[in-house]
N, C-alpha and C positions, 0 to 999 in steps of 0.2 A: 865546341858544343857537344852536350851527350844527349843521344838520342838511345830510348828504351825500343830494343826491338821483340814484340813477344814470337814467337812460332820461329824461334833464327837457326833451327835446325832446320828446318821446310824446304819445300822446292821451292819457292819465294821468299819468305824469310832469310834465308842463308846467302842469295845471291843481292837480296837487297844490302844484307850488313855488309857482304865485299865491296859496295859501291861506294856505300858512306865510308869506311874507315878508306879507300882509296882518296876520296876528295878532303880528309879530313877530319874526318868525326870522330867523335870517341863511342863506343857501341856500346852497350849493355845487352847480351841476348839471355832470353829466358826459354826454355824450354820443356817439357815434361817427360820428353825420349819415348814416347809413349808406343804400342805395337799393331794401329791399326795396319801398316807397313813394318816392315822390316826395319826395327834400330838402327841394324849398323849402318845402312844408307845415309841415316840422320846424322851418326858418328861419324862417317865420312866427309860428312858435307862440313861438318865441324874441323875437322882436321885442318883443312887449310887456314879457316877462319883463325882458330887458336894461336896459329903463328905470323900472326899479322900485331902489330904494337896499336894498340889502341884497346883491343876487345875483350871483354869479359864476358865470359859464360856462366850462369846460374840452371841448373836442373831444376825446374819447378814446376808446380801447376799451378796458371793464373786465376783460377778457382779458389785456390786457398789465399786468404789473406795475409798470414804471416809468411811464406815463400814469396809472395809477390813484395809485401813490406819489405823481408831481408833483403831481395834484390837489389833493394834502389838505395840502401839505409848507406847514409852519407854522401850519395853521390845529387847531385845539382840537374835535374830532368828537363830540358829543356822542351824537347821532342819526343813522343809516340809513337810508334808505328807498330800498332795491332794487327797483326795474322794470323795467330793462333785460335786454332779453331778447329772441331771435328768435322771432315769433309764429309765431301760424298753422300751421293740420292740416296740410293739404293741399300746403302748402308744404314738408313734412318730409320726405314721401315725392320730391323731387327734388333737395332740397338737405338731405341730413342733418348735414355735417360742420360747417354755419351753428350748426346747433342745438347739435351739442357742443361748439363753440369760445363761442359767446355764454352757452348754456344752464348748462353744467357747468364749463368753463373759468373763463368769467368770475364765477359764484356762486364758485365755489374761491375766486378770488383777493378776490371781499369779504369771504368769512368770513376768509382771512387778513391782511386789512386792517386788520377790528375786531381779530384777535387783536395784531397788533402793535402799535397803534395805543395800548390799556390804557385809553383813555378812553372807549370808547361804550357808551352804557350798554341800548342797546335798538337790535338790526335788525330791522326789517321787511321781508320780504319779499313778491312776489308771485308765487303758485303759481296754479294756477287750476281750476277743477272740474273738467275733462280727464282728473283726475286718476281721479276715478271708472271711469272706461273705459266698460263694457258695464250698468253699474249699472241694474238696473230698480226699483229702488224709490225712490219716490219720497215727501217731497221726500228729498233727500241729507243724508245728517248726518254730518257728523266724523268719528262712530266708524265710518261703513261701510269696508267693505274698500275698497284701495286699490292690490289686490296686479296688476291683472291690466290693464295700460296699452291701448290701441289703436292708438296713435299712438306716434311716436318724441317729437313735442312732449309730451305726455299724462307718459312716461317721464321726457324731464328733467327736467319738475316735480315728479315724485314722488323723484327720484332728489334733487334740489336740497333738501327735505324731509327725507329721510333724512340727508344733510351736516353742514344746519342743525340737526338733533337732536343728531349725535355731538359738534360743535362748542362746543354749548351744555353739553352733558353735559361734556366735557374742559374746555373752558374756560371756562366758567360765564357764555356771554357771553348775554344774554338775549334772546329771537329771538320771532317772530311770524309764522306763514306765512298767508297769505290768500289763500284759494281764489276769485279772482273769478268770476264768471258771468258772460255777453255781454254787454257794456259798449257805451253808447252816449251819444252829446249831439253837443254843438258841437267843431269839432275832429277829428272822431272820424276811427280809420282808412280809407281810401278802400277798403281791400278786406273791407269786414266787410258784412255782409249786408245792414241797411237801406241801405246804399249802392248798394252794385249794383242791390237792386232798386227804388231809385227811380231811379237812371240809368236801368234798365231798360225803365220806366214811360215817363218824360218821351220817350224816342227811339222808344217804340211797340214794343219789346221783348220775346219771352216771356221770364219769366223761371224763373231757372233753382233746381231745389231738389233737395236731394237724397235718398237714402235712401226713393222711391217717395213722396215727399208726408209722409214719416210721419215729422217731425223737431221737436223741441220746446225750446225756449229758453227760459231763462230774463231777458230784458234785464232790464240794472239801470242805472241813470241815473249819467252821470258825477261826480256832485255827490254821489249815495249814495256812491259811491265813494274817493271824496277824504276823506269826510264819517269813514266806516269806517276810511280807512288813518288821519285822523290821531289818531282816535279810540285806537287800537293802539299808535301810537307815545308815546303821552302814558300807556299802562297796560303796563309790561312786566310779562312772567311772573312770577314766583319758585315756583322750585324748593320742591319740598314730599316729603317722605318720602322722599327721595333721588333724586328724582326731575328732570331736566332742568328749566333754564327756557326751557321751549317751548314753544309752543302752535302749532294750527291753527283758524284761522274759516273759515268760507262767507261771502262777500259775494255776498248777492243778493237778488234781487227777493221772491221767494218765490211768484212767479204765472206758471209757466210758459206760453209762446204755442206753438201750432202755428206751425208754416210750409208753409203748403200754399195 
């Protein structure tokens, strides 16, 4: 089976394609090497990948349609697994126009990938609990509202959801959206929180939090992670009472931490 993975240089993407070509799979990773982080991190993570028999790597932005087309041109697509995506809050509010061209541009052009494509039979993608916004109840579940964003990130996940629904509804193509929760292990990104504040730490550092002390995460371990997307990709929806084959999950820990 060849499964397309976008974002396969990522801190999730990279460890997701080491699990499929271990059990099997044949990979396609796509990537754009791009420098909101540091490249060679990404070329690292790739290094191992590359000498594994099964995987192939293409450099590209899933924004453009002809990179994404060359990608896949001859190969037989069974399975999706979308990650690729510009992260990050706080990075939104300086570079919004990242967000729409990775976030909403390029989700466009996967869904229209699988549509022409006729052969995949399940995408995954990843959304992320952002999505919640202002949400005070806790823990979060599926059915809560999801109408009222915080962020411009927060937005194109929910917006990339909405997509992936009308998509699935028109063209019966069967989707999976996965709300992750703060993702952490080996690998992980240089700008996510237990990083900084163990740089912080190690250089004799204050460290820095926000929201008056009063801010709660949920970490989930990158292996739950992997563990969960390929769990999804191996059970697509079906459609029931007229209904899309869609879904959304929560991945997460389920034991929120302060940060204070």
């Amino acid at each position: 089976m060849t499964v397309l993975v976008t974002g396969a240089a990522g801190f999730i993407g990279s460890q997701l394609c080491r699990s499929l070509l271990e059990r099997g799979d044949e990979v396609i990773g796509i990537d754009d090497l791009n420098s909101y982080y540091d490249p060679a991190l990404k070329v690292a993570r790739l290094d191992g990948l590359k000498r594994r028999n099964g995987f192939t790597f293409v450099q590209g932005d899933i924004a453009d349609t002809q990179a994404l087309e060359g990608a896949v041109r001859g190969r037989q697509i069974v399975k999706v697994a979308h990650l690729a995506a510009q992260a990050g809050v706080r990075y939104s509010l300086e570079n919004p126009r990242a967000y729409v061209r990775s976030n909403l541009d390029g989700h466009l052009e996967i869904l229209e990938l699988c549509r022409s494509l006729g052969s995949v039979e399940h995408l995954v993608y990843a959304s992320s609990s952002s999505v919640y916004g202002g949400n005070e109840k806790v823990p979060f579940a599926e059915s809560d509202p999801v109408d009222h964003p915080v962020s411009l990130y927060a937005a194109t996940k929910k917006a990339d959801e909405l997509m992936s629904y009308a998509y699935a509804h028109l063209y019966g193509i069967p989707q999976t959206g996965l709300r992750f929760f703060t993702v952490y292990g080996p690998w992980g990104r240089p700008d996510m929180a237990y990083w900084l504040f163990t740089e912080a730490m190690l250089r004799g550092k204050p460290i820095r939090v926000f929201n008056d002390g009063n801010m709660w995460r949920d970490f989930t371990y990158v292996d739950d992670i992997v563990w969960g997307t390929m769990a999804a990709l191996d059970h697509p929806p079906v459609g029931s009472g007229g209904g899309a084959p869609h879904r959304v999950y929560n991945i997460g820990h389920n034991k929120p931490e302060r940060l204070r």
